[in-house]
Backbone as JSON, one array per atom type, in Angstrom:
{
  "sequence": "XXXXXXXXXXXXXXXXXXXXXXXXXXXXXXXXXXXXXXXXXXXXXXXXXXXXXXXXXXXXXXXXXXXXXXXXXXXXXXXXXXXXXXXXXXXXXXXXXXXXXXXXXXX",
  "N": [[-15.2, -7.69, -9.12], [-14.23, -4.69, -10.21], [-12.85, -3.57, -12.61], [-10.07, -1.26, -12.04], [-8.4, -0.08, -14.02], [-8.03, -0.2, -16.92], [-6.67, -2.09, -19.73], [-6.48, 0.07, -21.94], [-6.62, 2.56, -20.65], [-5.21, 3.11, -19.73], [-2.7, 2.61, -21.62], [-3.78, 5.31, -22.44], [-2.66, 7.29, -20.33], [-0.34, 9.98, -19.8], [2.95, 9.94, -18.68], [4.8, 10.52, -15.59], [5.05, 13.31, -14.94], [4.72, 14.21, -16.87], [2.93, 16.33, -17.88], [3.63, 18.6, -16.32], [4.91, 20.76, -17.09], [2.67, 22.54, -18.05], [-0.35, 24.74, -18.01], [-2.65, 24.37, -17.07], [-3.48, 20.78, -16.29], [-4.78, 17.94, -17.85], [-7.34, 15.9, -17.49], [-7.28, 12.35, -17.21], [-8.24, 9.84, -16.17], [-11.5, 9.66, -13.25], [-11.75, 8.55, -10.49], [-13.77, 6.91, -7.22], [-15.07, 7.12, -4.33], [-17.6, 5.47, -3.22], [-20.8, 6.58, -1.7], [-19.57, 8.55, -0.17], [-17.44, 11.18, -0.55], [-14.93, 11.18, -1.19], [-12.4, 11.31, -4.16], [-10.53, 11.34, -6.59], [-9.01, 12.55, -9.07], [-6.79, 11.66, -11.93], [-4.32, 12.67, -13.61], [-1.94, 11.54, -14.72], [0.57, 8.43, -14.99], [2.56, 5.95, -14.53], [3.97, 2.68, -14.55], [5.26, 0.94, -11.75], [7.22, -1.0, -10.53], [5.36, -4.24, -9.45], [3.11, -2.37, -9.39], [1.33, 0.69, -10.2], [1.82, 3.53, -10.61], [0.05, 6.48, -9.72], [-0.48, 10.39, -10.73], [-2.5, 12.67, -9.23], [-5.27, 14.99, -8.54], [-6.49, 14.88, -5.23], [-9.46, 14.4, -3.49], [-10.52, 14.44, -0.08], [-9.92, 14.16, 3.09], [-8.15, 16.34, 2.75], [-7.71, 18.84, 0.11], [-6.26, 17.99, -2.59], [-2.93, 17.92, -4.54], [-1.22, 14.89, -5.46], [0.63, 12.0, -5.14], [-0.65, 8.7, -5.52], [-0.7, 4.85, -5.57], [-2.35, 2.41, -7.75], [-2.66, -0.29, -6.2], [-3.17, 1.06, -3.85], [-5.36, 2.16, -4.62], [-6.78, 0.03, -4.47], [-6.96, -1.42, -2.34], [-9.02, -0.07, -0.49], [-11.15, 0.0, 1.65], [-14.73, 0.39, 2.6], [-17.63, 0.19, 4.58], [-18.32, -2.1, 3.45], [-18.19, -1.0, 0.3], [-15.97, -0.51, -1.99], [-13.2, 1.2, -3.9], [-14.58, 2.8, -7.04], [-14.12, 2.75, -11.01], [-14.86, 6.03, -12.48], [-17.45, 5.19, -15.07], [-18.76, 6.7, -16.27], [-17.42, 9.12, -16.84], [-16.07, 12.35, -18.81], [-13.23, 12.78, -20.3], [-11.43, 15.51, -19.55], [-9.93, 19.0, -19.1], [-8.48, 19.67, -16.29], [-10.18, 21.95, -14.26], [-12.61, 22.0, -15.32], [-13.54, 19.65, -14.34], [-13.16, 19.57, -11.99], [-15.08, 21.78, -11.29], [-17.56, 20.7, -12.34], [-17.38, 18.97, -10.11], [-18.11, 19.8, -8.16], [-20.42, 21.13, -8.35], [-22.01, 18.69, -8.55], [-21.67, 18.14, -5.83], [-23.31, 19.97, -4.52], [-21.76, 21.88, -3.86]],
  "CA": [[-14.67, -6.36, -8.82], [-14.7, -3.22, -11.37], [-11.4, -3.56, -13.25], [-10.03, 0.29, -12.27], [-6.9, 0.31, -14.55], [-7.62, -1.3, -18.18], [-5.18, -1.72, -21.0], [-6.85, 1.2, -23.25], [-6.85, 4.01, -20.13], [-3.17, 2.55, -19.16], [-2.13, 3.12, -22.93], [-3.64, 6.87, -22.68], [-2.04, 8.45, -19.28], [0.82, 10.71, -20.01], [3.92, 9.53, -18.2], [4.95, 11.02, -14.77], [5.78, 14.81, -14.73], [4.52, 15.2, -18.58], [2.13, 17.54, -18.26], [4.11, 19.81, -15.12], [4.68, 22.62, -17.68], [1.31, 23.04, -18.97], [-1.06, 25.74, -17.26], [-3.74, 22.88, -16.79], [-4.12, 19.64, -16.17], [-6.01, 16.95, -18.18], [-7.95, 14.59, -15.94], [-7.92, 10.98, -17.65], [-9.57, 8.94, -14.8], [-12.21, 9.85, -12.38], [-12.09, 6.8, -9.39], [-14.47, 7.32, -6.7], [-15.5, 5.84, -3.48], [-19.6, 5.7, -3.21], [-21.67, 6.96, -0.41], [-18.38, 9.68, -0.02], [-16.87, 12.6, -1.01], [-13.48, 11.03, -1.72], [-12.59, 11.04, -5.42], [-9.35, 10.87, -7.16], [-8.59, 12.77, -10.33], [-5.75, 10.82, -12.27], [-3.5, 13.33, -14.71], [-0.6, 11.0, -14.98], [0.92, 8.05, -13.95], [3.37, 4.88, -15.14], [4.29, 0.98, -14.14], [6.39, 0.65, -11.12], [7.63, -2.2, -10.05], [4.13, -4.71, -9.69], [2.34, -1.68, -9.08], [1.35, 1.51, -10.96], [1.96, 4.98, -10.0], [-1.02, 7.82, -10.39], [-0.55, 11.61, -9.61], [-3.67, 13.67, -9.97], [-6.02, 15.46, -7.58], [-7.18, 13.95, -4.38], [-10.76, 14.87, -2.35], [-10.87, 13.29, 0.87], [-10.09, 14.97, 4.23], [-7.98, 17.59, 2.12], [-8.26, 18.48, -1.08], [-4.8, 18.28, -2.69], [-2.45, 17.44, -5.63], [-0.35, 14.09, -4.66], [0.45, 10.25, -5.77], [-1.33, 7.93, -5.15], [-0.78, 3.85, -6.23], [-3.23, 1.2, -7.83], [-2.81, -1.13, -5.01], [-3.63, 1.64, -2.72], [-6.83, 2.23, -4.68], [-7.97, -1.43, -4.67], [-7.56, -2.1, -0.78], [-9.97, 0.63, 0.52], [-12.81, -0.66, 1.76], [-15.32, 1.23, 3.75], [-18.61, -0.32, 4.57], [-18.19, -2.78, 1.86], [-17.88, -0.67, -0.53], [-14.66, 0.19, -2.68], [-13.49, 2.16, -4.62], [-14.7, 2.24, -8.37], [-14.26, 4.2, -11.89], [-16.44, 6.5, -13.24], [-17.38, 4.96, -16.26], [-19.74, 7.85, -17.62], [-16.78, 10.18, -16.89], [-15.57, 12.78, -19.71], [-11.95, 13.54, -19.92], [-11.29, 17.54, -19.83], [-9.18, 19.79, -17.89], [-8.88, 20.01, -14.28], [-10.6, 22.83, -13.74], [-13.98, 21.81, -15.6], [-13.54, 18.44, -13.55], [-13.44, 20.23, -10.39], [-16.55, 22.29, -11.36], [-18.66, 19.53, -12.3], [-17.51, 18.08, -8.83], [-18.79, 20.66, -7.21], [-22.02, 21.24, -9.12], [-22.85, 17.49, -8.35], [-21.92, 17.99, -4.84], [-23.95, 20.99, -4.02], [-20.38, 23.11, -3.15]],
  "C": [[-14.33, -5.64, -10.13], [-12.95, -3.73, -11.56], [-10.83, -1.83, -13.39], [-8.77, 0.9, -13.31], [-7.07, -0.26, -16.09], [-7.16, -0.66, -19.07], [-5.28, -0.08, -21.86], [-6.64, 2.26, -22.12], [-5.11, 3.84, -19.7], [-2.26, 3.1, -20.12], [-2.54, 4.85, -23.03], [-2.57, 8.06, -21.82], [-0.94, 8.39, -19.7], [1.94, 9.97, -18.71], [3.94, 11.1, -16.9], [5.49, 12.5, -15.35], [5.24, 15.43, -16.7], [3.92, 16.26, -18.34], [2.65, 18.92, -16.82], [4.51, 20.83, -15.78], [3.44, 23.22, -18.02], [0.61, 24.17, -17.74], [-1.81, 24.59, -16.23], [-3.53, 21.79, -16.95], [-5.19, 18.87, -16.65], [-5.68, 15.96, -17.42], [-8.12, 13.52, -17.06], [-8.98, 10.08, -17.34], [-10.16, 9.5, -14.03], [-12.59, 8.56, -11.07], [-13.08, 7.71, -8.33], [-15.02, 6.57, -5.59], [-17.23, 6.25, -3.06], [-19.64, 5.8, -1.98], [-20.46, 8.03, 0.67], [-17.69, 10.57, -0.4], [-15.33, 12.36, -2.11], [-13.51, 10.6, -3.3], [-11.1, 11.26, -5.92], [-9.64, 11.15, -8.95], [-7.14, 12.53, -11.01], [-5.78, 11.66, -13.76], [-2.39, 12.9, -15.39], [-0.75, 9.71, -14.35], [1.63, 6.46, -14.94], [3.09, 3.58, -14.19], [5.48, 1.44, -12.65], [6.1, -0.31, -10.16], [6.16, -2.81, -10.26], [2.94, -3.82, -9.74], [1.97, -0.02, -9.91], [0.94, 2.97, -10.27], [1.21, 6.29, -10.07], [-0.05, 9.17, -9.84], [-1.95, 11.88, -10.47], [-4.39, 14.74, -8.16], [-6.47, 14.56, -6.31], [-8.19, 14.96, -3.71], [-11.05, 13.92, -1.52], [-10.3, 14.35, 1.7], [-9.37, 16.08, 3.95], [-8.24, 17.37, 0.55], [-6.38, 18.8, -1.57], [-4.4, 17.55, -3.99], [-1.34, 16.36, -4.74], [-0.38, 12.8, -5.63], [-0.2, 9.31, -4.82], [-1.24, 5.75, -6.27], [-2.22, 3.04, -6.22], [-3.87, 0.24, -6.73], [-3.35, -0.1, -4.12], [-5.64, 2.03, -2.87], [-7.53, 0.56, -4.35], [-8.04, -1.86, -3.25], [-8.56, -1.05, -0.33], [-11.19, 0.33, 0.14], [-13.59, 0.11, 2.7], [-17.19, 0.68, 3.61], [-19.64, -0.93, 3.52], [-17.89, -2.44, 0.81], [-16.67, -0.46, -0.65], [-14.54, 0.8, -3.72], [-14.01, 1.75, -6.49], [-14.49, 3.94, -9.37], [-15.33, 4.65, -12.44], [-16.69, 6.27, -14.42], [-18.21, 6.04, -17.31], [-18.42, 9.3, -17.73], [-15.92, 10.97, -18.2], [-14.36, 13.37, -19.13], [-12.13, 15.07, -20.23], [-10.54, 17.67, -19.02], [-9.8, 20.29, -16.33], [-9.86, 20.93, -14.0], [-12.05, 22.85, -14.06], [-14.62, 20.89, -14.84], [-13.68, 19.19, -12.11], [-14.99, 20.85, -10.7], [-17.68, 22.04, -11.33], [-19.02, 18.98, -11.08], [-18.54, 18.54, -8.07], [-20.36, 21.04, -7.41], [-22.39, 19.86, -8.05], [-22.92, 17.29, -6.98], [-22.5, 19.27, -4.04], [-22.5, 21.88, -3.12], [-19.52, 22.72, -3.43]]
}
């Protein structure tokens, strides 16, 4: 299984609430569940307790800003598949990250 959290992207994300003054949003991680829409842009996010805390974007039956934990990414399973990171993904600001999304998903 895809290791979605390692030491070097763990050591980059900004701590909870850093970036809530800024205009924009930089996207660190891109996770993604194949053969689906749902994707998970990760702007933040710390240690808590055994488990580690994202916020970023979510696309899945809405599209929305929210948290989301580690553990929550590693149990979803959906016709075998789970979720994984995008390893070709370039960090940038939200709003280029959304654009791209949309490019790649025809809307």
């Amino acid at each position: 299984m895809m290791e979605l959290l390692p030491e070097e992207l763990r050591n980059q994300l900004p701590k909870l609430y850093a970036q809530e003054k800024t205009d924009e949003h930089f996207v660190f991680i891109k996770y993604f569940l194949p053969a689906t829409n749902w994707t998970w842009f990760v702007t933040e996010g710390e240690p808590r307790g055994d488990d580690f805390l994202f916020y970023g974007y979510v696309i899945g039956l809405e599209k929305e800003w929210g948290y989301f934990t580690l553990k929550q990414l590693e149990e979803i399973e959906f016709r075998g598949l789970t979720v994984e990171r995008d390893l070709y993904f370039k960090q940038e600001n939200f709003s280029s990250c959304l654009k791209r999304w949309k490019l790649e998903r025809g809307g």
